[in-house]
C-alpha positions as CSV (number, residue, x, y, z in Angstrom):
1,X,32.4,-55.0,-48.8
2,X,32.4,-52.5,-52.1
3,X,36.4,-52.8,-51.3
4,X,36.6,-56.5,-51.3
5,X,34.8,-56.7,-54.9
6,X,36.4,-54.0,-56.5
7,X,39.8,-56.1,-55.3
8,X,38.2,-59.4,-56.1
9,X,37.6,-57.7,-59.6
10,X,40.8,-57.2,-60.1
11,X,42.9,-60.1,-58.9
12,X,40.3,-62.0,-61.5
13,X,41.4,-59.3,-64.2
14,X,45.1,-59.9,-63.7
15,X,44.2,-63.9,-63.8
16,X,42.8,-63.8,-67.3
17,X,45.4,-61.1,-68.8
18,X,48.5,-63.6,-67.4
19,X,46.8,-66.7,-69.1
20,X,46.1,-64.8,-72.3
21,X,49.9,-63.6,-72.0
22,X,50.8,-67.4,-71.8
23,X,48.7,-68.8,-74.3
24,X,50.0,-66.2,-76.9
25,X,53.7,-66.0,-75.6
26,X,55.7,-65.3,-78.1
27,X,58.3,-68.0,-79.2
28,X,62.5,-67.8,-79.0
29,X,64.2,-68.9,-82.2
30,X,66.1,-71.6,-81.2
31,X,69.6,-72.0,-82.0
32,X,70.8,-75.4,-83.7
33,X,71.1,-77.4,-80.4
34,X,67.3,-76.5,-79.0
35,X,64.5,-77.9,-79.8
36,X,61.4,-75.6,-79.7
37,X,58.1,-76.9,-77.6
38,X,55.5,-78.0,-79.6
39,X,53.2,-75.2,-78.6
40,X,55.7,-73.3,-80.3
41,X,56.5,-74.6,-83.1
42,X,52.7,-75.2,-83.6
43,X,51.8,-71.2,-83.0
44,X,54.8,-69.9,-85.6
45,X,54.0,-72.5,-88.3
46,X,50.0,-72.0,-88.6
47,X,48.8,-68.9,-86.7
48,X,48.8,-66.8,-89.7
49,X,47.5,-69.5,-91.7
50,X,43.9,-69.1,-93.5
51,X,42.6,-71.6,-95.3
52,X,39.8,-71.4,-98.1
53,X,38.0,-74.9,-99.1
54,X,35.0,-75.4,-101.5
55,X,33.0,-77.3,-103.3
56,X,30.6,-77.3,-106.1
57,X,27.1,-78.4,-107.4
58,X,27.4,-82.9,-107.2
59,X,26.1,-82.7,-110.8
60,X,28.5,-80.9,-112.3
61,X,31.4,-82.8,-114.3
62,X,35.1,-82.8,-113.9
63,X,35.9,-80.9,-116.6
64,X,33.4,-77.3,-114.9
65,X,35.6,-78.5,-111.9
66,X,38.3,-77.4,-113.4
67,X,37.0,-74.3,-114.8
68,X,36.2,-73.4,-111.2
69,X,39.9,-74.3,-109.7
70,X,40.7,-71.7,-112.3
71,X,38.6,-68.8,-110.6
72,X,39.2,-69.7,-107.4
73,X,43.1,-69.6,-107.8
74,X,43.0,-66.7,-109.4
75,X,41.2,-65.1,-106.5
76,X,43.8,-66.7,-103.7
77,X,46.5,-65.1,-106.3
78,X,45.0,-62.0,-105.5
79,X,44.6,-62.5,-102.1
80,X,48.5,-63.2,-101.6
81,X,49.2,-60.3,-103.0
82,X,46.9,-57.8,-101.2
83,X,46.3,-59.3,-97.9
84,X,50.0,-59.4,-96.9
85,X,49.1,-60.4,-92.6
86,X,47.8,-63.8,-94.0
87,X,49.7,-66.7,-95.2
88,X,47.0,-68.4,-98.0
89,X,46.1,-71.5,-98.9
90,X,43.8,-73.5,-101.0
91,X,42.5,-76.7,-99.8
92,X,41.9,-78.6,-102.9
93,X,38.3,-80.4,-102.8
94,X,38.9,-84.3,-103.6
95,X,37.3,-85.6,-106.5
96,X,34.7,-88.4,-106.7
97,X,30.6,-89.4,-107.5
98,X,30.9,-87.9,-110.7
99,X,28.3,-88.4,-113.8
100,X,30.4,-89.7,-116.3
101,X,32.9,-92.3,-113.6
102,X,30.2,-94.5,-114.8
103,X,33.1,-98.1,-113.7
104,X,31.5,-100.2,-110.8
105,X,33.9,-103.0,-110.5
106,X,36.9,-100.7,-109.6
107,X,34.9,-100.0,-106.5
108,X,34.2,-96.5,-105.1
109,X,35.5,-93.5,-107.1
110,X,34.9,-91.1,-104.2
111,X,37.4,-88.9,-101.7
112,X,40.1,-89.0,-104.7
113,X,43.2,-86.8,-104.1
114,X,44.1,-84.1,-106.4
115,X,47.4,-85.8,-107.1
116,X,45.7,-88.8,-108.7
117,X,45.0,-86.6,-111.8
118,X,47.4,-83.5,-111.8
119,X,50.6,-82.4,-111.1
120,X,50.8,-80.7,-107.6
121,X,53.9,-78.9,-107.6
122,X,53.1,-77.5,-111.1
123,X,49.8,-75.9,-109.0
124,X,52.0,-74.9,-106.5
125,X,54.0,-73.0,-108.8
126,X,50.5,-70.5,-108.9
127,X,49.2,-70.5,-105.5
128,X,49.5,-72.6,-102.3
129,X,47.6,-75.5,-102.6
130,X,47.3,-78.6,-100.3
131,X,45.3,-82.2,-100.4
132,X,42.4,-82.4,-98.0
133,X,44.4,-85.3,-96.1
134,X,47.1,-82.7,-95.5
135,X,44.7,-79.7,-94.5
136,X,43.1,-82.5,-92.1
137,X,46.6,-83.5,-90.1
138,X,47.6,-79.9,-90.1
139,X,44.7,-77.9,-89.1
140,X,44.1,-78.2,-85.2
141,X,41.4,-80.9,-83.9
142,X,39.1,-82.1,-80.9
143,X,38.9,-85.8,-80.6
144,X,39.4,-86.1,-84.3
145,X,36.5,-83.9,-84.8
146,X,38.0,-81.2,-87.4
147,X,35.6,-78.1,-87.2
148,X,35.5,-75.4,-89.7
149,X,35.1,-71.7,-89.3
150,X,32.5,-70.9,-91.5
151,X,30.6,-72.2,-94.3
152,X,29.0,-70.1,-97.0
153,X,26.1,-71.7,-99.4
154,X,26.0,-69.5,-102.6
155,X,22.5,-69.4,-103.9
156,X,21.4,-67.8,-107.1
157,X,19.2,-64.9,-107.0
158,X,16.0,-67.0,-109.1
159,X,14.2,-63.3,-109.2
160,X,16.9,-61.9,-111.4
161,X,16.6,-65.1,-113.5
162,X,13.0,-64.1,-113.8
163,X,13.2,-60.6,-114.5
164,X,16.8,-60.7,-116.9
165,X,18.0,-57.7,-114.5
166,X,21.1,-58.9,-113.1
167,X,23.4,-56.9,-110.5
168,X,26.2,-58.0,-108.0
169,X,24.7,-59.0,-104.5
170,X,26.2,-60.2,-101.6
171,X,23.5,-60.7,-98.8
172,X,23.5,-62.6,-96.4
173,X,19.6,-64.6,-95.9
174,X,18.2,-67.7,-93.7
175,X,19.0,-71.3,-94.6
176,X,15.6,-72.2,-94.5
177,X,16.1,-74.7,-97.7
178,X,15.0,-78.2,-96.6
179,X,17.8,-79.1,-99.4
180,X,20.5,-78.3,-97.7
181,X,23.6,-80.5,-96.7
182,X,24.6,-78.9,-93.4
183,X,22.6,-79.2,-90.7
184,X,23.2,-77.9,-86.9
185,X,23.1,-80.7,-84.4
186,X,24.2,-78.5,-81.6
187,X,25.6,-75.3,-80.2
188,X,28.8,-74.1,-83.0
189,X,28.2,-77.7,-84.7
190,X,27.1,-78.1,-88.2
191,X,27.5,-81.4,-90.2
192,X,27.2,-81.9,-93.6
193,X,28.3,-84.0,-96.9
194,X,32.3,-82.8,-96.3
195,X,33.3,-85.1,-99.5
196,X,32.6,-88.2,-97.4
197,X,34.6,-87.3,-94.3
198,X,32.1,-87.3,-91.3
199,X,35.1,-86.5,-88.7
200,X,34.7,-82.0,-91.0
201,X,31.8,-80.1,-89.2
202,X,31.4,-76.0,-89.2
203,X,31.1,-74.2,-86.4
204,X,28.6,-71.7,-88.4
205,X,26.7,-72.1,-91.6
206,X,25.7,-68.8,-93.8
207,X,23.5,-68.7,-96.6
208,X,24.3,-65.9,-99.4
209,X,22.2,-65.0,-102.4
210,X,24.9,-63.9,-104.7
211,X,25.3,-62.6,-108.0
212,X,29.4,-61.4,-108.7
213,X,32.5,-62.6,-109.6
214,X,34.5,-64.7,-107.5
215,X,36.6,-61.2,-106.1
216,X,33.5,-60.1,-104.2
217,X,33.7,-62.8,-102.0
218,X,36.5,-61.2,-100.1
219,X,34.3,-59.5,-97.9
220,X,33.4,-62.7,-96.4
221,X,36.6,-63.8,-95.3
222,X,36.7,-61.7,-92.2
223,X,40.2,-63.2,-91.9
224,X,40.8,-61.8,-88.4
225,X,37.7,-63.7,-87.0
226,X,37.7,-67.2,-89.6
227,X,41.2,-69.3,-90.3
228,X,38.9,-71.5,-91.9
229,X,36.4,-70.9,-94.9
230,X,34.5,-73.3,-97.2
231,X,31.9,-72.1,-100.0
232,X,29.8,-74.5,-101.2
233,X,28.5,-74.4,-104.9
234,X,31.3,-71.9,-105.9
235,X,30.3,-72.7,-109.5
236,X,27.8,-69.5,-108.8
237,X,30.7,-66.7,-108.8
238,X,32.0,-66.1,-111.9
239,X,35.3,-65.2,-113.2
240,X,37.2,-62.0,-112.7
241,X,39.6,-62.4,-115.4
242,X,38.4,-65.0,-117.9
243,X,40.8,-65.3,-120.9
244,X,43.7,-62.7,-119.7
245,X,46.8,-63.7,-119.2
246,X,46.0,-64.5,-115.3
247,X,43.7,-66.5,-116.3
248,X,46.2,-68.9,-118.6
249,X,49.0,-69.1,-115.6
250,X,46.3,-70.7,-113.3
251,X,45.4,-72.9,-116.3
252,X,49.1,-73.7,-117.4
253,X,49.5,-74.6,-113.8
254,X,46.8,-77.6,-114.3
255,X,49.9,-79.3,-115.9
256,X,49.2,-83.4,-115.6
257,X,50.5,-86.4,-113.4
258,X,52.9,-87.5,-115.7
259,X,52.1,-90.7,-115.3
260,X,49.1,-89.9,-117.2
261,X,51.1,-88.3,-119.7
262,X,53.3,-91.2,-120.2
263,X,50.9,-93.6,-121.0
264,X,49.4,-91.5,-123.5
265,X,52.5,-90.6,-125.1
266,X,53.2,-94.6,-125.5
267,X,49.6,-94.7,-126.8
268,X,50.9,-92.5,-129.4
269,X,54.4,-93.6,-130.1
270,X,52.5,-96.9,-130.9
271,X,49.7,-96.7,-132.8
272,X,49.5,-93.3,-134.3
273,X,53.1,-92.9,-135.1
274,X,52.9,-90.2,-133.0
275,X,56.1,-88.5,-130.6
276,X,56.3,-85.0,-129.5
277,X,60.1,-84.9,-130.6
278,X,58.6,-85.9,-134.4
279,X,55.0,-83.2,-133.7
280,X,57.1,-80.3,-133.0
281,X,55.1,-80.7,-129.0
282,X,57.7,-80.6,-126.7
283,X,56.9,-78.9,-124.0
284,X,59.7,-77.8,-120.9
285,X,59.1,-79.5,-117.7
286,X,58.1,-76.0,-116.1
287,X,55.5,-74.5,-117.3
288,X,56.6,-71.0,-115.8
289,X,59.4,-71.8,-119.1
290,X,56.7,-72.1,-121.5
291,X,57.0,-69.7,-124.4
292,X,54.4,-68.1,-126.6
293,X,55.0,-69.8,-130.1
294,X,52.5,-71.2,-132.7
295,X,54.6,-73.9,-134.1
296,X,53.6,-77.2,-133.4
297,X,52.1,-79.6,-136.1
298,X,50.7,-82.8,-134.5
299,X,50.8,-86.1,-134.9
300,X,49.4,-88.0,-138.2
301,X,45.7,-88.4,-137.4
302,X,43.1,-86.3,-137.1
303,X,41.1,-86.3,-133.4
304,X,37.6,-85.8,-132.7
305,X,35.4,-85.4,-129.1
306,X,32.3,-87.2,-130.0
307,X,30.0,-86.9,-127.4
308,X,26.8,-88.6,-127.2
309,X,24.5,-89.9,-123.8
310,X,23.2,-86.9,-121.8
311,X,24.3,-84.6,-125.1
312,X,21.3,-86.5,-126.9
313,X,18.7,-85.5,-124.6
314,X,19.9,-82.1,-123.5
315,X,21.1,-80.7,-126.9
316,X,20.1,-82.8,-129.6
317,X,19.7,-79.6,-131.8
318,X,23.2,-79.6,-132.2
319,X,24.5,-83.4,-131.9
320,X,25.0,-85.3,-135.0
321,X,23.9,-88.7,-136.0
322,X,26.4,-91.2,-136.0
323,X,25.9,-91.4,-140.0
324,X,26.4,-87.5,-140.2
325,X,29.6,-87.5,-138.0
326,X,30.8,-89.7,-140.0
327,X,30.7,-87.9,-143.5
328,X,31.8,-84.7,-141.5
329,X,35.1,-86.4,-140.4
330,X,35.1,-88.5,-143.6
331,X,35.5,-85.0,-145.3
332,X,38.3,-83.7,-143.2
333,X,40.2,-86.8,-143.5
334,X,40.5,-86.3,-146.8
335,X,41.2,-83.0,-146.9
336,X,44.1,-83.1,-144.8
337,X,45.3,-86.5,-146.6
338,X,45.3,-88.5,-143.4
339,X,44.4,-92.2,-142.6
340,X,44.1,-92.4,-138.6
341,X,41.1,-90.9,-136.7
342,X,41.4,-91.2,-132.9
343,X,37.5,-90.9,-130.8
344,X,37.5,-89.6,-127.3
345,X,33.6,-90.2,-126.8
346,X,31.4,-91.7,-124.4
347,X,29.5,-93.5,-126.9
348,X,28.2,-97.1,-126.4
349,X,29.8,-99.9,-128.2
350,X,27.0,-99.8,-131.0
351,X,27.6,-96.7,-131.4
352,X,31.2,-96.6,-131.7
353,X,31.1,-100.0,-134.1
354,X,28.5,-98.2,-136.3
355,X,31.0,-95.0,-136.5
356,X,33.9,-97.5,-137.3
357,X,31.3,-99.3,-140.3
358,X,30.9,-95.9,-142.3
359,X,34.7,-95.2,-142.0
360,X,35.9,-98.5,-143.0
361,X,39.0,-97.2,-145.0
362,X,40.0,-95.7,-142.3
363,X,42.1,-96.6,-139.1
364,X,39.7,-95.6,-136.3
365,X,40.7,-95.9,-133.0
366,X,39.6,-95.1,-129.3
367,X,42.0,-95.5,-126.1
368,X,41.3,-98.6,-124.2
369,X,42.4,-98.9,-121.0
370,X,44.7,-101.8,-119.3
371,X,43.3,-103.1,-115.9
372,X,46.0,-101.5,-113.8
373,X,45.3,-97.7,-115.3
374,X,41.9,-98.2,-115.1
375,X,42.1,-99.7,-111.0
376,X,44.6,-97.2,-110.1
377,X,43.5,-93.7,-112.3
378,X,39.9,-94.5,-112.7
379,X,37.5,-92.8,-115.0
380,X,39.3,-89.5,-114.7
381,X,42.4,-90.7,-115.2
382,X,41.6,-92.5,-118.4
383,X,39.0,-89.2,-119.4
384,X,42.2,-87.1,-119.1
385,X,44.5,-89.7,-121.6
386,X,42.2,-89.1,-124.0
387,X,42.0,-85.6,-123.8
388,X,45.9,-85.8,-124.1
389,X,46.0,-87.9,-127.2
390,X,43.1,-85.5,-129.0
391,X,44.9,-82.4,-128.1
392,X,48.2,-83.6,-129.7
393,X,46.7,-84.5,-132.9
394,X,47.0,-82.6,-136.6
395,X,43.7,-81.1,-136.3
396,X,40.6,-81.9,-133.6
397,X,37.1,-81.1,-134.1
398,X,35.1,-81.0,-131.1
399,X,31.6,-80.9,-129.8
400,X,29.3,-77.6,-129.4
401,X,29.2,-76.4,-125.8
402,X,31.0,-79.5,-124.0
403,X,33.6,-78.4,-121.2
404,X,35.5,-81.2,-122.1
405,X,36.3,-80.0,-125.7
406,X,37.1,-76.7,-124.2
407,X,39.7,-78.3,-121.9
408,X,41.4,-80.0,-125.2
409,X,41.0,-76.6,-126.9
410,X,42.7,-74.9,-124.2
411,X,45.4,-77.8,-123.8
412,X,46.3,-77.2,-128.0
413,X,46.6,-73.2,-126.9
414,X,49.1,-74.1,-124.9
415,X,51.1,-76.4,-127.0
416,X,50.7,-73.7,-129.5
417,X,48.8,-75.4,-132.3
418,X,47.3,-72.7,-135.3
419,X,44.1,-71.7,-134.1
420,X,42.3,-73.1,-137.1
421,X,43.4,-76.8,-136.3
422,X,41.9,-76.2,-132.6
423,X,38.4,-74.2,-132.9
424,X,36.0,-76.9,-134.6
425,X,33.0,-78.3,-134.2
426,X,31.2,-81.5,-135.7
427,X,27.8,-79.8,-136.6
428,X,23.9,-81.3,-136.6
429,X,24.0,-81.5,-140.3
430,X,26.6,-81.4,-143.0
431,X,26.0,-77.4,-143.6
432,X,28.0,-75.0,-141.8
433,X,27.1,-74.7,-138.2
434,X,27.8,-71.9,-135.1
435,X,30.9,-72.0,-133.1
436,X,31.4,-71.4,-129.6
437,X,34.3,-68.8,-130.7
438,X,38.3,-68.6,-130.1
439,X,38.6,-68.5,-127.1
440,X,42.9,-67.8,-127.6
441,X,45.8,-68.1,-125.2
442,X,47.3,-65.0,-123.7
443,X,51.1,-65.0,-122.6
């Protein structure tokens, strides 16, 4: 009996080694008549393959977004270059819900692909990126079900908010926040928000408390056991290399659709006598081309980020009336002898017609947008034609502490405006007001 188990053993033995031998066979490179099996051509193409996703905070705005696309390329950068086994990727979150997308009757402005607003093979001149739809036909599925790995929740350590005594952490803790979007339904099944897609689920869900910068997350790739990896609120690490020159090829690579571009540029060309061949702002098509050099001038107008609504409850010690805006710009047009002002705000109409009133001598315009930009680009698109137009201007004065000013500040670096036509601010009053610094381009 002890001789027929033992022998039972190992016939069962040599059963499971001879299918795990066939279900990792190794595949024949086919000459140019064959055709590989599917199985094959599956296992060579995406074995290797790892695959980082995230998502951030729902209130936070487009423009922090970006900011975060920055630290998280940077990190996959790194990643490419020290984990060699792996083939990288960045699954690039889609875009929608957002505070300021504020349109109703160009229906839902949700599950938007990256493409809509930036130029993706100027990303994938930095890093490997792909659309969600992509990672979605690519990565393998169950009855359209498409199960991640592993999903990590960063949480901020509140005690080191309380004390002020901050230090990296890593740790792994329960998800026993009833405010949490992923909840287990069954054995290795997890659902959650997903950006809208209810066919994504997670196999596991981890909570972190974490304190670090975006690099210290590599522990938690584990990529021999996870091909898949989402964090969620990735806002909470913070940049390895903010302002280096790493830092400004992941942000040269956030190079626009050029649609986007175009209609700005005709916005320009027509109303603020304004071409890039004329402003000295020609730019190469590659941004990998671009050269260091200060040298641009601008077009004839002067450009200002006026921003107003959630600004006048959140900060209102450092927004300006509408009255005291208006002498501040008043003053700068007429120190730089210019006529046209151009507003990228989202102030009301009333507020924007009262601006308008106190600069009557002046050609004051905003960028209104044509039915079919509007339908097909939606608030982000038409948020990002504006930021265009401002950062091409003479001189642009922005507004304390708003990521969208930064993103025009950083767009001028880049163009190579003087640094003293980028770095302003409209102040509280008409005195002399703080700064949020120069923040200046590194090649």
């Amino acid at each position: 009996m002890l001789l027929f188990l033992r022998v039972l053993y190992f016939i069962l033995l040599l059963i499971n080694f001879t299918q795990n031998i066939i279900g990792n066979e190794f595949c024949d490179i086919p000459d140019e008549h064959e055709e590989t099996n599917n199985k094959c051509s599956v296992q060579s193409r995406y074995s290797q393959n790892r695959y980082i996703l995230y998502d951030v905070n729902p209130p936070e705005g487009f423009n922090l977004r970006r900011d975060v696309f920055i630290r998280v390329a940077v990190f996959i950068k790194n990643l490419i270059k020290q984990e060699k086994d792996f083939k990288w990727q960045l699954v690039l979150p889609p875009w929608g819900n957002l505070y300021h997308w504020r349109s109703k009757h160009i229906g839902y402005q949700t599950q938007l692909p990256w493409s809509l607003f930036f130029d993706i093979s100027s990303l994938q001149k930095y890093i490997p990126v792909i659309e969600i739809y992509q990672f979605l036909q690519e990565y393998p599925s169950e009855n359209n079900e498409t199960r991640l790995d592993v999903v990590y929740i960063l949480q901020n350590d509140e005690e080191m908010f309380r004390t002020g005594k901050f230090e990296d952490k890593n740790e792994i803790i329960e998800c026993n926040d009833k405010s949490l979007q992923f909840h287990k339904v069954e054995s290795e099944k997890y659902i959650g928000y997903f950006w809208g897609y209810h066919n994504i689920t997670s196999r596991v869900v981890k909570c972190i408390k974490f304190h670090g910068m975006t690099s210290d997350l590599k522990q938690n790739l584990k990529p021999n056991v996870y091909r898949s990896i989402m964090f969620d609120h990735m806002e909470i690490a913070l940049h390895d290399f903010y302002g280096t020159k790493e830092y400004w090829k992941a942000r040269r690579s956030m190079r626009y659709n050029s649609e986007l571009y175009n209609i700005a540029n005709e916005y320009r060309k027509t109303f603020l006598n304004s071409t890039n061949e004329y402003d000295n702002t020609e730019r190469p098509d590659d941004w990998t081309k671009e050269k260091g050099i200060r040298n641009a001038v601008g077009g004839p107008y002067l450009s200002v980020h006026l921003r107003r609504r959630d600004f006048l409850i959140g900060r209102p010690s450092t927004v300006p009336t509408i009255q005291s805006a208006a002498s501040q710009l008043k003053n700068k047009l007429d120190e730089l002898q210019l006529k046209s002002l151009f507003v990228a705000t989202d102030a009301t109409q009333e507020e924007f017609s009262e601006l308008k009133q106190y600069l009557s001598n002046y050609t004051v315009l905003r960028f209104i947008s044509s039915d079919y930009v509007l339908s097909k680009f939606k608030d982000g698109g038409v948020a990002i034609i504006d930021q265009i137009i401002s950062s091409h201007a003479r001189y642009f004065i922005g507004t304390y502490e708003s990521t969208y000013t930064f993103r025009i500040q950083e767009d001028r670096e880049i163009i190579g405006f003087p640094t003293r036509t980028t770095f302003n601010y409209l102040c509280k009053g008409t005195e002399k007001c703080d700064s949020n610094g120069q923040w200046e381009i590194v090649w």
